[in-house]
mmCIF file of the N, C-alpha and C atoms, coordinates in Angstrom:
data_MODEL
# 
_entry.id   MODEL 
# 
loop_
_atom_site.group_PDB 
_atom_site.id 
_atom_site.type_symbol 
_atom_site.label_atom_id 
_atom_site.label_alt_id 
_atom_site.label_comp_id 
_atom_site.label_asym_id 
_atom_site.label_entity_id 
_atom_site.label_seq_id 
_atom_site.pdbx_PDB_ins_code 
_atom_site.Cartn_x 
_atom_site.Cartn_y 
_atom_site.Cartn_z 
_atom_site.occupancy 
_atom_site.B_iso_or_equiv 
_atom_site.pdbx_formal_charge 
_atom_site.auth_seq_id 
_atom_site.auth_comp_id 
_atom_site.auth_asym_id 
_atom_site.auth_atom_id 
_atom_site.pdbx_PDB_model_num 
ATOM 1   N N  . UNK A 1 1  ? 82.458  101.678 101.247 1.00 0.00 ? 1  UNK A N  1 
ATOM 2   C CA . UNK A 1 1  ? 83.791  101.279 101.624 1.00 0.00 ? 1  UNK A CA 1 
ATOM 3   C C  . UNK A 1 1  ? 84.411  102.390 102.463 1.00 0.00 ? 1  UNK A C  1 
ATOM 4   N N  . UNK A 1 2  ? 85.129  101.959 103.957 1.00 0.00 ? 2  UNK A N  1 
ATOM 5   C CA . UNK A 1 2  ? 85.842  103.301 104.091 1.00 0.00 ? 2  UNK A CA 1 
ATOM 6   C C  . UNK A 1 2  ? 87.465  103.029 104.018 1.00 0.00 ? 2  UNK A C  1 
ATOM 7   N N  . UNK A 1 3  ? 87.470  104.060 103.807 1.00 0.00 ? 3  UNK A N  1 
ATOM 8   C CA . UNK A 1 3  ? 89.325  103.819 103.872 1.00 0.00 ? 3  UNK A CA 1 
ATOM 9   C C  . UNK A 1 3  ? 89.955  104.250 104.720 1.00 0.00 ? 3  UNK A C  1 
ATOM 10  N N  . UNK A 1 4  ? 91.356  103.609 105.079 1.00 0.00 ? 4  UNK A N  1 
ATOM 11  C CA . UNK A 1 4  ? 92.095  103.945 106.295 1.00 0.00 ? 4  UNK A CA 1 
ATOM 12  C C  . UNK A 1 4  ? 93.077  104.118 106.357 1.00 0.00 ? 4  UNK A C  1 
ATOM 13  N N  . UNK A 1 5  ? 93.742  104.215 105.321 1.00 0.00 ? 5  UNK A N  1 
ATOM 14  C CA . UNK A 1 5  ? 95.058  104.241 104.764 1.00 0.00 ? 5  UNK A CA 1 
ATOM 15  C C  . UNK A 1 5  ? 95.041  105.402 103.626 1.00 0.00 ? 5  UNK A C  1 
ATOM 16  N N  . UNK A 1 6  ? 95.425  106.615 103.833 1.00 0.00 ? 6  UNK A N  1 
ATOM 17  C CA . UNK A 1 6  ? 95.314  107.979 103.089 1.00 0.00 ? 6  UNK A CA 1 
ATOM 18  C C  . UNK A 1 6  ? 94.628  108.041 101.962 1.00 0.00 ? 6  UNK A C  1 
ATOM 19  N N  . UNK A 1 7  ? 95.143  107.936 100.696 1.00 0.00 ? 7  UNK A N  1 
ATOM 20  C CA . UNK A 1 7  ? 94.296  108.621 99.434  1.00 0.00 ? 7  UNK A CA 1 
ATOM 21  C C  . UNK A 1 7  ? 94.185  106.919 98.643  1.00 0.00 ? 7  UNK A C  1 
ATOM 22  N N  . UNK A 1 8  ? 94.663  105.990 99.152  1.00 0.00 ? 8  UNK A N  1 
ATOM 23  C CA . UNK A 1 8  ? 95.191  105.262 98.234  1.00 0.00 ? 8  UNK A CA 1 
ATOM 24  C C  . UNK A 1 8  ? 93.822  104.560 97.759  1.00 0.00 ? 8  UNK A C  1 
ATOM 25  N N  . UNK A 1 9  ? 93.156  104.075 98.954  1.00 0.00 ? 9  UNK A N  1 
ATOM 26  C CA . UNK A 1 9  ? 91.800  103.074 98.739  1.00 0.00 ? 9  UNK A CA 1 
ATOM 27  C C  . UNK A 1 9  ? 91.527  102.193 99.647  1.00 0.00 ? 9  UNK A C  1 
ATOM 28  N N  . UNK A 1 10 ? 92.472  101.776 100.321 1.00 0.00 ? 10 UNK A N  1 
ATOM 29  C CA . UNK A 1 10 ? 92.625  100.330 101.244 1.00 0.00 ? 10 UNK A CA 1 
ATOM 30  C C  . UNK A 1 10 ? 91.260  100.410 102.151 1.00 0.00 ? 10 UNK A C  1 
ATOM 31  N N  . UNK A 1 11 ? 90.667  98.957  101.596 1.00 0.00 ? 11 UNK A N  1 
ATOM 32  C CA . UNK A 1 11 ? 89.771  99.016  102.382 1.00 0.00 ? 11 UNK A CA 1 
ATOM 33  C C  . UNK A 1 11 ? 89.948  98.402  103.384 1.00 0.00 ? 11 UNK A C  1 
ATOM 34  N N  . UNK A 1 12 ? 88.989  98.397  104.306 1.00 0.00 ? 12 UNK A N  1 
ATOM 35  C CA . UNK A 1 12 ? 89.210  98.076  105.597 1.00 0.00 ? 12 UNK A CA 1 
ATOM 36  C C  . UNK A 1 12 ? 88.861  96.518  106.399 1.00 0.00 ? 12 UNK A C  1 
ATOM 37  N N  . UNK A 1 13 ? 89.374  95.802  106.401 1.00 0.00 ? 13 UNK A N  1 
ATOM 38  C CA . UNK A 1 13 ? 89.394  93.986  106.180 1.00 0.00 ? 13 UNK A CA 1 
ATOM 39  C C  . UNK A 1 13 ? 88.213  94.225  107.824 1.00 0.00 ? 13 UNK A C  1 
ATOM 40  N N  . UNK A 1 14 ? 88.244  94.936  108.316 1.00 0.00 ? 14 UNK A N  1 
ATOM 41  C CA . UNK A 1 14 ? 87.291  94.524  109.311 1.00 0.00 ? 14 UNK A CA 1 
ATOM 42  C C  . UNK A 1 14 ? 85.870  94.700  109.086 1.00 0.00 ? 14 UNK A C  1 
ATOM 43  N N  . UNK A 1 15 ? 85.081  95.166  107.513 1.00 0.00 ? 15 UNK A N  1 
ATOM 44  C CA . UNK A 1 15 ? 84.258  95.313  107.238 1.00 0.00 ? 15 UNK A CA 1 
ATOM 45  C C  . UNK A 1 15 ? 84.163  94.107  106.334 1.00 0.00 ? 15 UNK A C  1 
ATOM 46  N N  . UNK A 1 16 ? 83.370  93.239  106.100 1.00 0.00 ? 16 UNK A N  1 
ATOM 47  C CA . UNK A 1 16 ? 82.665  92.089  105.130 1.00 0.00 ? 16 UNK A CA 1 
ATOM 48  C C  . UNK A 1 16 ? 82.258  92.428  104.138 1.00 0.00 ? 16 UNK A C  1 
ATOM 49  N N  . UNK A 1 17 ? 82.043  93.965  104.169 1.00 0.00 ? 17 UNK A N  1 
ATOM 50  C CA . UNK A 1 17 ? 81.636  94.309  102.553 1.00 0.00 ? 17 UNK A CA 1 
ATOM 51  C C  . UNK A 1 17 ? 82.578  95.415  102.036 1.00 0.00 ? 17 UNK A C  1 
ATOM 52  N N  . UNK A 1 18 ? 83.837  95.668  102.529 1.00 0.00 ? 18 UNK A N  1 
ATOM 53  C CA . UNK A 1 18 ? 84.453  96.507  101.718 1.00 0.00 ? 18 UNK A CA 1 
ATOM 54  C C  . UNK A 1 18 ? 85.249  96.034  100.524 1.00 0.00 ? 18 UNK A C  1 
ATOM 55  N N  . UNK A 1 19 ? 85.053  94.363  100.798 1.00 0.00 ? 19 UNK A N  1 
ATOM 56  C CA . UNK A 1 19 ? 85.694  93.929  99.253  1.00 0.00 ? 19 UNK A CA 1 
ATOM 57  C C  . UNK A 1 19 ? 85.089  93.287  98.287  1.00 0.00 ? 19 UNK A C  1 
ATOM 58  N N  . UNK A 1 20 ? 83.757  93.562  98.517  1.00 0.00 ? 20 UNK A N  1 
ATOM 59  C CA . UNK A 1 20 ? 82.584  93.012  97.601  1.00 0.00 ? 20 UNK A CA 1 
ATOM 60  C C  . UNK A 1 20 ? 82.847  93.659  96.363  1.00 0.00 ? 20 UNK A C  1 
ATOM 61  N N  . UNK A 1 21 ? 83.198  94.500  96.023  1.00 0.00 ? 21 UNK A N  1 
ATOM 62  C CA . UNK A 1 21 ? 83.719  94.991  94.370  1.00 0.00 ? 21 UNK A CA 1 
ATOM 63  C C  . UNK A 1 21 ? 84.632  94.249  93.529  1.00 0.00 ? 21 UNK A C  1 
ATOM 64  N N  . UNK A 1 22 ? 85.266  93.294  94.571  1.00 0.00 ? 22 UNK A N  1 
ATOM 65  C CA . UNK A 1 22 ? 86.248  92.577  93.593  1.00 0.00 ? 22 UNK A CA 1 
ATOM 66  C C  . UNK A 1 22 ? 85.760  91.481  93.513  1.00 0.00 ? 22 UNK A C  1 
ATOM 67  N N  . UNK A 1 23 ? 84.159  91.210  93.259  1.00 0.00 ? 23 UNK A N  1 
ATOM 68  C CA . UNK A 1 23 ? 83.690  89.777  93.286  1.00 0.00 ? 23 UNK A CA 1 
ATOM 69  C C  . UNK A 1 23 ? 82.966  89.857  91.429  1.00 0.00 ? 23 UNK A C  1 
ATOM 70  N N  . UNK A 1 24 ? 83.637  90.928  90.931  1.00 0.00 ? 24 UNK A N  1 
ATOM 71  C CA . UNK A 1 24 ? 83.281  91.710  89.496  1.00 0.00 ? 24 UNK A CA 1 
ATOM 72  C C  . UNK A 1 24 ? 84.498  92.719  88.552  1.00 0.00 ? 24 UNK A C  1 
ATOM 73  N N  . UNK A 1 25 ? 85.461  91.761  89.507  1.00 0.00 ? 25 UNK A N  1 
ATOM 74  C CA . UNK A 1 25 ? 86.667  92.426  88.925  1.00 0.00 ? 25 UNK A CA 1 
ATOM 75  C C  . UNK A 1 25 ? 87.279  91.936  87.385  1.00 0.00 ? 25 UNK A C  1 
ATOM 76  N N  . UNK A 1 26 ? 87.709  92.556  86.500  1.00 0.00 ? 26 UNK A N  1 
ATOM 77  C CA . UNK A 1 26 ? 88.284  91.916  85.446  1.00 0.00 ? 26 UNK A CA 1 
ATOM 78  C C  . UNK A 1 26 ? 89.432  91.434  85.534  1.00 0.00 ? 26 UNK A C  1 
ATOM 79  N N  . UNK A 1 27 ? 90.244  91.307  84.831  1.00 0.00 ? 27 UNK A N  1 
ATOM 80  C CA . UNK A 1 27 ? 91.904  90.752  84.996  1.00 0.00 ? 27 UNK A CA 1 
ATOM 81  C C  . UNK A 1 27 ? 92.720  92.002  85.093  1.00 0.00 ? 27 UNK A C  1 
ATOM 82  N N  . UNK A 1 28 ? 92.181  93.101  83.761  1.00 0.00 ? 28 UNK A N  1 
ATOM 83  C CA . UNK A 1 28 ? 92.869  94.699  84.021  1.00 0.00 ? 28 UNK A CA 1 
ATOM 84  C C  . UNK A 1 28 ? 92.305  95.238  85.597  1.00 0.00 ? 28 UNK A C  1 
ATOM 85  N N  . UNK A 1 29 ? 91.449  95.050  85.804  1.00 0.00 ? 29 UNK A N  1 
ATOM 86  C CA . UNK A 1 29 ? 91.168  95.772  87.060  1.00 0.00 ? 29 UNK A CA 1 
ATOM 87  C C  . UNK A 1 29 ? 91.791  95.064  88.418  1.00 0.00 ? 29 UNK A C  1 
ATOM 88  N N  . UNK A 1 30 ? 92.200  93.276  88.518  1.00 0.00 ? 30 UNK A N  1 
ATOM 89  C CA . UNK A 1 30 ? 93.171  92.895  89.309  1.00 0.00 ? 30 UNK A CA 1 
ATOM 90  C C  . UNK A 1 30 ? 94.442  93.344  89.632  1.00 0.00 ? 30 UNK A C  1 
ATOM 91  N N  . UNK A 1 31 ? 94.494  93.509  87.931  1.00 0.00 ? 31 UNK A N  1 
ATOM 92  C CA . UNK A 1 31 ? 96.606  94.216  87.682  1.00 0.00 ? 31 UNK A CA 1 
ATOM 93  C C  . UNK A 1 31 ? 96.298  95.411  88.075  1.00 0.00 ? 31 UNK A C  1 
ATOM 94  N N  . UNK A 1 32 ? 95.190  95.986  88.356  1.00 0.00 ? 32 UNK A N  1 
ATOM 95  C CA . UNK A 1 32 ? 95.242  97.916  88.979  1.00 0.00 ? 32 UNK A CA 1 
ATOM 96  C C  . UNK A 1 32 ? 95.516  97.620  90.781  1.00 0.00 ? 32 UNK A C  1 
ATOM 97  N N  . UNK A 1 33 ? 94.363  96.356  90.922  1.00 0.00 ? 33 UNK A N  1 
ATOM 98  C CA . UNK A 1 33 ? 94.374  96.852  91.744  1.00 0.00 ? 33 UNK A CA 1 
ATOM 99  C C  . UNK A 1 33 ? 95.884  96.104  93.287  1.00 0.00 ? 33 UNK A C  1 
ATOM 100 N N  . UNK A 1 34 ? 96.177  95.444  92.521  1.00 0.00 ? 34 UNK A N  1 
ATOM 101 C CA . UNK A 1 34 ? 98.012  94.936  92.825  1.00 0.00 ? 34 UNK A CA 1 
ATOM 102 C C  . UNK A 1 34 ? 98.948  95.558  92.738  1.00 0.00 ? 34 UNK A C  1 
ATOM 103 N N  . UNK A 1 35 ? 98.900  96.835  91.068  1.00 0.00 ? 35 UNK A N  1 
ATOM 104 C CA . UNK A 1 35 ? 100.113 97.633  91.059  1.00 0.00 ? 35 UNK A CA 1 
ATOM 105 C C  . UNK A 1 35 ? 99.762  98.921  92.080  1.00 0.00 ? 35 UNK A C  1 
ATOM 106 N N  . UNK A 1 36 ? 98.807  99.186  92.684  1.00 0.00 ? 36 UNK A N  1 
ATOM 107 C CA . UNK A 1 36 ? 98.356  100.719 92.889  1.00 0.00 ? 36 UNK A CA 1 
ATOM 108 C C  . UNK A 1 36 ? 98.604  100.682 94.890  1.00 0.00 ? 36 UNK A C  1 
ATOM 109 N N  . UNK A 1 37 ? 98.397  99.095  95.052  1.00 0.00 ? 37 UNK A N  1 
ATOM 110 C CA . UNK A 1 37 ? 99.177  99.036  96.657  1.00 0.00 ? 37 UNK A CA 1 
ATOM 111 C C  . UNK A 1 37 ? 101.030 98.876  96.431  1.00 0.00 ? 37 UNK A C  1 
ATOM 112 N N  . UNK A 1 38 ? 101.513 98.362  95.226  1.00 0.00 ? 38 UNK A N  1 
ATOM 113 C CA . UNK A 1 38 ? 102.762 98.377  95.459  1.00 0.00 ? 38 UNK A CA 1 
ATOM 114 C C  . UNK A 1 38 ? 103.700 99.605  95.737  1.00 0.00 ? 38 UNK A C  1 
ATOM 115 N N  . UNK A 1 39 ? 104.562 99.541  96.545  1.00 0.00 ? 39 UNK A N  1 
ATOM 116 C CA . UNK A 1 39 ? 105.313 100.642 97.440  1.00 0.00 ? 39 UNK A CA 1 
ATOM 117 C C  . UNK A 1 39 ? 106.128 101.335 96.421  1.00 0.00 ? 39 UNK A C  1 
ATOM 118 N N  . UNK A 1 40 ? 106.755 100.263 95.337  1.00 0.00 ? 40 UNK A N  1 
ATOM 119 C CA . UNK A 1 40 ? 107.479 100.767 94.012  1.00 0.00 ? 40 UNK A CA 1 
ATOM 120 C C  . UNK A 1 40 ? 107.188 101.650 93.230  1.00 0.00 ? 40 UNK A C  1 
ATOM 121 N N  . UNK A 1 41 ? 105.656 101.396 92.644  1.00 0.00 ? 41 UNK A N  1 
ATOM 122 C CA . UNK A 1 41 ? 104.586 102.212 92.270  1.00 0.00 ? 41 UNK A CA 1 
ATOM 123 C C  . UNK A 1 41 ? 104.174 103.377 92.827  1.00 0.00 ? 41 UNK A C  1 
ATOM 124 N N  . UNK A 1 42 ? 104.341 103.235 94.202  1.00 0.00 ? 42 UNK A N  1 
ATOM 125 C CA . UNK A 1 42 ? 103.861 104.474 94.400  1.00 0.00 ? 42 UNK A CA 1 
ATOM 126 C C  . UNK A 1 42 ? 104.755 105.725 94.684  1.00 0.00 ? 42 UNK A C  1 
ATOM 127 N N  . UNK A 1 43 ? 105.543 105.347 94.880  1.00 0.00 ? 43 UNK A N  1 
ATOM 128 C CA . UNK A 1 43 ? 107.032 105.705 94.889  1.00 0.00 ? 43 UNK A CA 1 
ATOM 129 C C  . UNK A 1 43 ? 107.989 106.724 93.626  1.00 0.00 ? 43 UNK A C  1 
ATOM 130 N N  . UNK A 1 44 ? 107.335 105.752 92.427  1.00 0.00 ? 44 UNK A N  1 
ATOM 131 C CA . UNK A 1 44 ? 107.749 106.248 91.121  1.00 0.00 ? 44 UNK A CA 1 
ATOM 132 C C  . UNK A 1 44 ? 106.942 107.588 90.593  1.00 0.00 ? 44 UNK A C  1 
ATOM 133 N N  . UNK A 1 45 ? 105.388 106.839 90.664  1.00 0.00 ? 45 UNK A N  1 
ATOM 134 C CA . UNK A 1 45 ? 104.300 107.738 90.687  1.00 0.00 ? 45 UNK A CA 1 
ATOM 135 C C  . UNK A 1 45 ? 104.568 109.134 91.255  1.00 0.00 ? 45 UNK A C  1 
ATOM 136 N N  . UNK A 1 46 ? 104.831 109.323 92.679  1.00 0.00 ? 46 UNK A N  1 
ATOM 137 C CA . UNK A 1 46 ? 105.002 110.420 93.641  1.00 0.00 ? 46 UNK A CA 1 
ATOM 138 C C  . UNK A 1 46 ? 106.004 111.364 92.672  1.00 0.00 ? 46 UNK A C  1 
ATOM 139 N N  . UNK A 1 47 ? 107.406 110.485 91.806  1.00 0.00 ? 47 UNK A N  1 
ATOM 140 C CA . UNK A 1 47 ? 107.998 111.361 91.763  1.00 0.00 ? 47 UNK A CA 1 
ATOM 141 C C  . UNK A 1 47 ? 107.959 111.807 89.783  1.00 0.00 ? 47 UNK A C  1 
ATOM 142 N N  . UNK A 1 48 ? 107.024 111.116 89.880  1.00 0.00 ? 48 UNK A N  1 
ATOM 143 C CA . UNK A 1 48 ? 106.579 112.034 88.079  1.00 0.00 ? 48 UNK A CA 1 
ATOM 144 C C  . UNK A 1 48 ? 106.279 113.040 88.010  1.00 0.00 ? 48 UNK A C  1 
# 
């Protein structure tokens, strides 16, 4: 996977296989991976 968007993870939609990991995702690992792009989240996070 590469990423293109700093530390966060975002993979890169112009590759066909950078989202093949979520074809084995659980339900906790959906809710990670929804709260961990939200701007709120990261926001709060930054300032803990």
């Amino acid at each position: 996977m590469r990423l293109t968007h700093g530390t966060v993870g975002w993979p890169t939609w112009r590759d066909e296989r950078s989202c093949d990991y979520t074809l084995h995702l659980t339900r906790r690992s959906w809710a990670w991976e929804f709260l961990r792009r939200n701007s709120a989240f990261q926001h709060d996070l930054a300032r803990a």
